[in-house]
Structures are given as structure tokens and as C-alpha cells.
C-alpha positions in Angstrom: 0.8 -35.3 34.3 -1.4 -35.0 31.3 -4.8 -33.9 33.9 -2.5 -31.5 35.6 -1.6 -29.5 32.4 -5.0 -29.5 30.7 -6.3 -28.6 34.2 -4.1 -25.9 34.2 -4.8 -24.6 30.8 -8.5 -24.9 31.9 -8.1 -22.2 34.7 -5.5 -20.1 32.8 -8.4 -19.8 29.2 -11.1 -19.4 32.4 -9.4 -16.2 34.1 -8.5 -15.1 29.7 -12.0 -14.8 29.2 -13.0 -13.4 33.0 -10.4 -10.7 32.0 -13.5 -8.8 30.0 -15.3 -8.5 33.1 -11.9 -5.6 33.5 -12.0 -4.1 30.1 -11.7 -5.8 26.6 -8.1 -7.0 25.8 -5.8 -9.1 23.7 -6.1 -12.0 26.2 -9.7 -12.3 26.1 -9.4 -12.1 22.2 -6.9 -14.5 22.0 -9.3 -17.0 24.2 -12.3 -16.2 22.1 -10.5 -17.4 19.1 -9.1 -20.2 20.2 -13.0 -21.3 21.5 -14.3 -20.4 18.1 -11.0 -22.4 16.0 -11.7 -25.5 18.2 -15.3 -25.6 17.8 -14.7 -25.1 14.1 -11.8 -27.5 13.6 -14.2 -30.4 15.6 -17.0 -29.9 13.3 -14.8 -30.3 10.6 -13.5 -33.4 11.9 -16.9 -34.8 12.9 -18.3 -33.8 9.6 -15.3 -36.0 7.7 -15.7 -38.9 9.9 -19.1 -39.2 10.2 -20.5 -38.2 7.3 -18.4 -37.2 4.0 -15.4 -40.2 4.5 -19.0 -42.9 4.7 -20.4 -41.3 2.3 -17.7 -41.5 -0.2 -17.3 -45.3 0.8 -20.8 -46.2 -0.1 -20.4 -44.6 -3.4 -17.1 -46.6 -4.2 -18.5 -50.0 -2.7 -19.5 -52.5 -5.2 -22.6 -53.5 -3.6 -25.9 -51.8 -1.9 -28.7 -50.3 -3.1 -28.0 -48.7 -6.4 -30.6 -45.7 -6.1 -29.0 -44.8 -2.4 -25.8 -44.7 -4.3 -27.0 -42.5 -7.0 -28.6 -40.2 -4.0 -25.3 -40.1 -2.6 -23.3 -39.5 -5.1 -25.4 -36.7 -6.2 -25.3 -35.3 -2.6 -21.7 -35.0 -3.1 -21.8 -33.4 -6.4 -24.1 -30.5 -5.0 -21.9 -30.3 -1.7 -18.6 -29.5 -4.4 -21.1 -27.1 -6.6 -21.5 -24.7 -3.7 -17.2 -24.6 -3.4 -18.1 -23.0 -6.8 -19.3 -20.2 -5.3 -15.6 -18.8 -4.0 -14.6 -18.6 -8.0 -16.3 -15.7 -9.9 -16.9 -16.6 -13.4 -18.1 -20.0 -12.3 -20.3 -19.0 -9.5 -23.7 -19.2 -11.2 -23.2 -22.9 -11.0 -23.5 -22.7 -6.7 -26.4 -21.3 -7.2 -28.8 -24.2 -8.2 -27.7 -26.2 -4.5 -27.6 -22.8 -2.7 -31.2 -23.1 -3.8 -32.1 -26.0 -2.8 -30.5 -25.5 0.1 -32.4 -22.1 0.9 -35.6 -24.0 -0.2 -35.3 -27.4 2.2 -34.2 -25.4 4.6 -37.6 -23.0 5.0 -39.6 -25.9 4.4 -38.2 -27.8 7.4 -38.1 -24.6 9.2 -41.8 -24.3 8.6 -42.3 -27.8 9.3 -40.4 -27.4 12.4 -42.0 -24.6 13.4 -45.8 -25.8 12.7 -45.3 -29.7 14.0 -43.2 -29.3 16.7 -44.2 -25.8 18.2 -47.4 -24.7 17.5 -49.2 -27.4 16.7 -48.1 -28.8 20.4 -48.3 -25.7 22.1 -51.9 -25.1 21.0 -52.5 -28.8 22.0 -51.3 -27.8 25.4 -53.8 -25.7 25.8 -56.8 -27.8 24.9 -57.1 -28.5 28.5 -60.1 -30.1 30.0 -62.4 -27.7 32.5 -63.3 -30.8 34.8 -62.1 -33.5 37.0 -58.9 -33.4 38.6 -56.9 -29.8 38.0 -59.5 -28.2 36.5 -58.3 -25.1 38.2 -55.0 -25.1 37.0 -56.4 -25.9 33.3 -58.7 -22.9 33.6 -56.0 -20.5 34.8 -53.8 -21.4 31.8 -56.9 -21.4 29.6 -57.8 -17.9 31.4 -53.7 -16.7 30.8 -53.5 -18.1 27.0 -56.4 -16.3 26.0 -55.6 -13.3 27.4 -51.9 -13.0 25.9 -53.4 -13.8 22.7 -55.4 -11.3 22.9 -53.0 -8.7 23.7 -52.3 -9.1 20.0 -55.6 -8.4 18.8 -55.9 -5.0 17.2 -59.2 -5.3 14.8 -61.9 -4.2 17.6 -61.6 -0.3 18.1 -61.6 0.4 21.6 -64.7 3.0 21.4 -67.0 -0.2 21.2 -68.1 -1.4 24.1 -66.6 -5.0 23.1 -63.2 -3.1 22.1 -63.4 -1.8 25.9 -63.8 -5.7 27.2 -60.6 -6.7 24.5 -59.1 -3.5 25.7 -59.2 -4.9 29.8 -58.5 -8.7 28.5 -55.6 -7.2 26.7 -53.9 -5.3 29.5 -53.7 -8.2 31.5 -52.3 -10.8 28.9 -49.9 -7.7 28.7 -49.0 -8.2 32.1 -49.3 -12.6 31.8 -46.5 -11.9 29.0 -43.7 -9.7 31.1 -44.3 -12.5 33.9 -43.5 -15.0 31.5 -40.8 -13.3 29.9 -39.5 -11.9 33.5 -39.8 -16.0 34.5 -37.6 -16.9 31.5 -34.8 -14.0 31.9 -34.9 -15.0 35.5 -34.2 -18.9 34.9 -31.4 -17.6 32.0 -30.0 -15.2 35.0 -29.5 -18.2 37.2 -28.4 -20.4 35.0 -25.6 -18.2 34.5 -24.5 -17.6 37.6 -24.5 -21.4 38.5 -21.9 -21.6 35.2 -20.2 -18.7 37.2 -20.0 -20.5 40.7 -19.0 -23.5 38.9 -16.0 -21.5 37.6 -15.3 -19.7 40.6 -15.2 -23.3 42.5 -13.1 -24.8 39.9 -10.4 -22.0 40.2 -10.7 -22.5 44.1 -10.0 -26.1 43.7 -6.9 -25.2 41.1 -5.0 -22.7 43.1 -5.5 -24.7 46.8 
């Protein structure tokens, strides 16, 4: 009994939110909100259980390491500072951890960015010119360069070099709307394959 209503709800919040595909209305409204409240209210529940109700018991417990407490504890004190922020003549307090928040978080966005983006990508592209697949290594070599180069703008193009950056970077032009036309494509079929999904799983429903 309990499948066979959530089932049903299933297909009714599916055809709520197909109902945009007809004009924007209080039904598809209704089922964003509901999405976004969920998604909101399980973050807040994983949040408690996982992390702020643990947290709070390894401050209270007796025994552990003393300096993890301390780091702890002091991780909660900074997490109530920023509710400091909602209360005007108080708010200067939230912002020494919005600080530190905005600060760790562009370094580890940096970090991110460098150690597990460009560093590996640029890696990736240090590919040998002999042995085994030395022609597929030279045409990505071949493809890399030329996209990078489509971003080159110190040469002027009146010098005979700026004329050979000039050809390289017309064709990593082109190299970069494949790729991009490759990506939108894969994003364009993944989306229908969520549609078809749907569209079965209503089939199946009203049979």
C-alpha cells in the first residue's frame, strides 16, 4: 500500500513539473517548492545527525584528545557567531568567521582548482610522440596547442609569425566549438534519457 501511494505521488509531482512544458503555473510552482523544501529540510537533518549532534558529544565527553576538543568547540563557537549576522547592532561579530569562511574557501577553491584541474589536465597532455598511440598523442598535442592558442593575442597579425598564430588560432577556434558542441550534445542526451525514463515510468503507472 505504502509503494502504491508514493508511486502515485511520484507520477502526479512528475506530470506538476511537465506542466511548464504548457505554460508556467501554480502547479509547477507548487512542485518546485516542495523539491527545493525537501532538499533543504534533508540537509538540515543530515547536517544535525552527522555532524553538529557528534560534534557537540565529543565536546561534552570526558575523554579524547583535548586539542580536538578545543578545535571543536571553537568550530561551534564560529558556526553560532555567523547566526549573529541576522541581529543588527551585533552583526560585526559574524564578520570575523564570515572571514574565515570567505578566506578557506578561496584557498581551497584555488587549491582545487590548481591540484585537481590544471595541474592534471596539463599532465594529460604531456603525452609521449612514440611507441604505441603516438598518433592519437600527437593529435591531442596538435588540438591542445592550437586551442591555447586561440587565446593568444600578443603577436600582431601584420607579422609574418602573427599570420602563422593567426591560421593556428582559427583552427583551435574551431577544436573549441567541437568540444563545446561534444559536451552540449552529451548534456542534450542525457536529458532526454531522464525524459524517456519519465515518460516510461508514467507508462508503467497508468497501465
Amino acid at each position: 500500500m505504502e509503494e502504491t501511494v508514493g508511486l502515485a505521488i511520484a507520477a502526479i509531482l512528475t506530470l506538476m513539473v511537465y506542466s511548464f512544458l504548457i505554460a508556467d503555473n501554480p502547479l509547477f510552482r507548487l512542485a518546485e517548492h516542495l523539491l527545493v523544501g525537501t532538499a533543504l529540510g534533508y540537509a538540515v537533518l543530515v547536517v544535525l545527525q552527522r555532524f553538529l549532534l557528534p560534534s557537540i558529544s565529543d565536546v561534552l565527553a570526558t575523554g579524547g584528545n583535548p586539542l580536538s576538543r578545543l578545535m571543536t568547540a571553537l568550530g561551534l563557537l564560529w558556526g553560532l557567531l555567523l547566526w549573529l549576522w541576522l541581529a543588527r547592532p551585533v552583526r560585526w561579530l559574524a564578520s570575523w568567521p564570515l572571514a574565515i569562511v570567505f578566506g578557506v574557501g578561496a584557498a581551497l577553491a584555488i587549491g582545487g582548482a590548481l591540484m585537481g584541474t590544471l595541474i592534471p589536465q596539463v599532465g594529460a597532455t604531456m603525452l609521449p610522440l612514440s611507441g604505441n598511440g603516438w598518433l592519437d598523442n600527437l593529435v591531442i598535442v596538435i588540438v591542445v596547442i592550437a586551442g591555447l592558442s586561440y587565446f593568444f593575442f600578443i603577436v600582431r597579425k601584420e607579422h609574418p609569425l602573427g599570420k602563422i598564430a593567426s591560421g593556428v588560432a582559427h583552427f583551435g577556434r574551431w577544436c573549441l566549438m567541437l568540444a563545446l558542441g561534444a559536451f552540449l550534445g552529451t548534456r542534450a542526451i542525457a536529458l532526454f534519457s531522464a525524459l524517456i525514463e519519465r515518460i516510461q515510468f508514467l507508462g508503467s503507472i497508468l497501465r
